[in-house]
C-alpha positions, 0 to 999 in steps of 0.5 A: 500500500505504502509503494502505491500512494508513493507511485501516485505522488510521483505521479502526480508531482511529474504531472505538475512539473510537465503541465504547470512550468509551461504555462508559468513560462508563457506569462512571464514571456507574455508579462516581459513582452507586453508593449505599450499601445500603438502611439505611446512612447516613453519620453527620451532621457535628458541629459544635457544641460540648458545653454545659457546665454545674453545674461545681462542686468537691465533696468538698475535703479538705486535698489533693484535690478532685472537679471535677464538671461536666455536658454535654449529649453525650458528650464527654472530661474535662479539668480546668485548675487553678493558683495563678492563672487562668493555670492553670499547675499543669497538666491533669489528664484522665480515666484511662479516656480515655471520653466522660461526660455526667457529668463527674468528674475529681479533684485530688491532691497539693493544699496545705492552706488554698490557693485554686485556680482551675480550668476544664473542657474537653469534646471530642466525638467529632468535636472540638468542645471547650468551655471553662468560665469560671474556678471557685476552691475552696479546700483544707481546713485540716490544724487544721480547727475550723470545723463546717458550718452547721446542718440547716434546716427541721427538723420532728418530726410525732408519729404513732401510737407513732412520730415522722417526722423531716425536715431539709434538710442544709447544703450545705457541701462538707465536711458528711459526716452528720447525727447525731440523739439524743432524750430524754425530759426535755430536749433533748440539748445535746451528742452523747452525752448521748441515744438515737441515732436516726438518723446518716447523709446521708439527710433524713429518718427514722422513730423508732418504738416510742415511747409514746403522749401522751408528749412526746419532744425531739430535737437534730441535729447536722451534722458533717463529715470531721474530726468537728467538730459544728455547735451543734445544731437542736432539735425535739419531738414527742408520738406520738398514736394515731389518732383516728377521727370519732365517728357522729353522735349526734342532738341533745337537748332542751337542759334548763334549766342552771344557772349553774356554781360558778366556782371561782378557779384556782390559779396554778402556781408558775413554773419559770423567772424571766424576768429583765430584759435584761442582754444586749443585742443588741450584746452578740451579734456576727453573722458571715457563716460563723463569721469570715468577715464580721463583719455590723453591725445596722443600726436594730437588724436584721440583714441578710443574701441568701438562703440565706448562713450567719449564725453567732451568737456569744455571749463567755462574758464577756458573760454573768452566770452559769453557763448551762444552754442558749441558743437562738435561735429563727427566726421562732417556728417552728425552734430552734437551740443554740448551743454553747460552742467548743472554747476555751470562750470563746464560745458560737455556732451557723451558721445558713441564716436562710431561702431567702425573702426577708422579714423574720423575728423574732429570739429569743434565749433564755438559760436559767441554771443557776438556772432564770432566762432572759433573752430578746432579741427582734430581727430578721432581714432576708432581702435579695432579690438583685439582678437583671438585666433587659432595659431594653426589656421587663424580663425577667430576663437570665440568664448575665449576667456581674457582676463586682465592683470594690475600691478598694485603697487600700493600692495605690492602684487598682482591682481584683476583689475577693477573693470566695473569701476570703468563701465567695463567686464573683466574678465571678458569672453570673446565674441563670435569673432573672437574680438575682447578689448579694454580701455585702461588708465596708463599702468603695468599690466598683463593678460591670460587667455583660456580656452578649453581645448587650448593651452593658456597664454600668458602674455609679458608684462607692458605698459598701456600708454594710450589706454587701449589694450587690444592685441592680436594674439594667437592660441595653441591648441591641444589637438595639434599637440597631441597629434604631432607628437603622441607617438613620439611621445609614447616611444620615448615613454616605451624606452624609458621603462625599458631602460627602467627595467633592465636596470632594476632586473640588473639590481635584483639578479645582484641581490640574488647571486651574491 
């Protein structure tokens, strides 16, 4: 009995193992090979970070500021800001808690005339987090007295009884509007003193319902938050009606002519008396952004980078009598005014010389209240910047880092020099055309230049005379390097463990023998 009830359990157990091990293996193959329904998909794995870039500070007040930055996803908005690049005055994070491309977070609760540094973090969805190099802004003065510089490219095109006015607006972070007045005997030399044409942000505007044949003169003034006005830039224009083309007319038998009556021209009486100079151009001082940076001519031109506001300044003292206007005029073509300060001691005007470099003439015009002028002619050199480019195949290396050195020589030691008490980032990442420049007091300096795939350059000590730093420098790169010289390196390396080893082997066998 005992041997049958051990048959049929075998039995049985064999049953279980030949029908149920089957069926378990063809759900799990089933469950493993189950899919998803036709158009879903599992969302790919994101492992890049966001690109940050155009992170700038807009909008600075005596206490806040808008930090302004973009990305090429979606992604969170932090800001670190502080005293220091240790950021130690905490983060500040957008409200909404979203993902922006467009990134914008302010800064309260700042101090008047104070220099932060800040960076911006993005964070994507799937926690990818950028972190941008360190920026520095500075807060406004409660006593702001310094006007943004002046409109360029100010132009006046006369049409049919109207005049289309253009201008490009400065970029200082505390422009606000550009306000437009006109006259009809001369410019307006102060806000008030003509017909408002146009205030506002845009770049342009049209001035209708004028007169045909008559000439009109226009001053814009730029002007920001506090209400400080810059000098003025001065165009004018004479509305025509359009002309058309006469038909053809077919052409005469020209007729015997007789010679004409030359009748002697009288002169016209001259309304202004140009005098001798007794202005000179020493007489003028130039600064880089009203006071930032005093510039010395240098064989009697003037120096400056691209797009960096020149501010001319003229002491009251220097001049022999009451004066009606001064002008400067930029290569014949754009006019300024240089107005009288609030101290009534200086005459002066901020002007963006030009974004091209070359060299530009210089006039100077003085008009006294005695219809006598006095004009001093110079000229103004717009320095290209300096560039970084590849030593093998010079193309311009852009986002390379340039850093600036200062010898203090208070201290006794190297140090970066203070870019942002001159309006001026350092270190400087280079642009797609792998341009940076620095406009510098006269002192030692030196500079680095790095690039991630090249050797750093370290350049010798000079002395920046004229006050620009702009040299043409070329980077190494690492890939050259290595492929010239790899293989060659690593049989010397080879020969060297060889040599090693046999010398060691020749160490050992002596151990042992003896």
């Amino acid at each position: 009995m005992r041997r049958f009830f051990k048959i049929i359990s075998i039995s049985l157990t064999l049953y279980c193992l030949l029908f149920t091990i089957p069926l378990c293996a063809q759900y799990q193959f089933e469950a493993t090979t189950k899919v998803l329904p036709q158009g879903i998909a599992l969302p790919p794995v994101d492992k890049e970070a966001p690109a940050i870039s155009r992170v700038e500070a807009k909008e600075i007040t005596t206490d806040s500021a808008l930090i302004y930055w973009e990305t090429n996803e979606f992604s969170s908005s932090i800001v670190d800001y502080g005293l220091t690049l240790n950021y130690e005055l905490g983060t500040v994070t957008d409200k909404t808690g979203s993902l922006f491309i467009i990134h914008r977070v302010i800064l309260r609760d700042l101090k008047p005339v104070t220099r932060y540094y800040f960076r911006v973090r993005s964070i994507d969805n799937f926690g990818n987090e950028a972190i941008s190099e360190g920026h520095t802004f500075t807060t406004l003065s409660l006593l702001d007295k310094i006007p943004p510089a002046n409109i360029s490219a100010f132009r006046a095109e006369g049409r049919d009884k109207e005049i289309f006015l253009s201008w490009i607006n400065p970029p200082d972070p505390d422009f606000t509007k550009v306000r437009i007045e006109r006259r009809e005997d001369t410019f307006p030399l102060n806000p008030g003193e003509g017909f408002l044409v146009y205030e506002g942000k845009e770049t342009s505007c049209l001035d209708k319902n004028l007169i045909n044949g008559k000439r009109y003169y226009y001053t814009a003034w730029a002007y920001d938050e506090v209400g400080n006005f810059s000098s003025g830039t001065l165009a004018s224009a004479v509305p025509q009606a359009l002309i058309l083309p006469r038909p053809p007319v077919k052409p005469e038998i020209p007729k015997k002519i007789e010679p004409p009556l030359v009748v002697p021209k009288i002169p016209e009486a001259p309304v202004l008396e140009v005098l001798p100079e007794r202005i000179i151009l020493e007489d003028i001082s130039f600064f880089l952004k009203y006071d930032l940076l005093k510039i010395q001519p240098l064989e009697d031109k003037i120096r400056v980078l691209p797009g960096f506001p020149l501010t001319f300044s003229i002491p009251l003292e220097k001049l022999p009598e009451p004066v009606r206007m001064i002008q400067v005029i930029i290569k014949t073509e754009q006019a300024y005014l240089l107005r009288l300060n609030e101290e009534k001691k200086v005459y002066e005007g901020a002007i963006r010389i030009s974004e091209i470099p070359g060299t530009y003439s210089l006039i100077v015009v003085i008009i006294y209240e005695s219809n006598r002028v006095e004009i001093i002619t110079s000229e103004i050199v717009v320095e290209s910047y300096g560039e970084i480019k590849e030593a093998k195949d010079k193309r311009p290396i852009p986002g390379a880092l340039v850093t600036l050195w200062h010898y203090n020589a208070k201290e006794g030691k190297w140090e970066i020099w203070d870019g942002g008490k001159y309006d001026q980032k350092n270190p400087q990442l280079t642009n797609e055309k792998g341009e940076y420049g620095f406009m510098v007091p006269p002192d030692k300096y030196y500079l680095t230049i790095a690039k991630e795939g090249y050797f750093t350059k370290k350049t010798d000590v000079f002395r920046a005379e004229d006050g620009i730093i702009n040299f043409k420098m070329e980077l190494v790169s690492l890939k050259v390097v290595i492929k010239h010289w790899v293989w060659p390196a690593i049989v010397s390396i080879g020969i060297l463990i060889l040599l090693a080893l046999i010398v060691l082997w020749q160490i050992f066998w002596r151990i042992i023998v003896f």
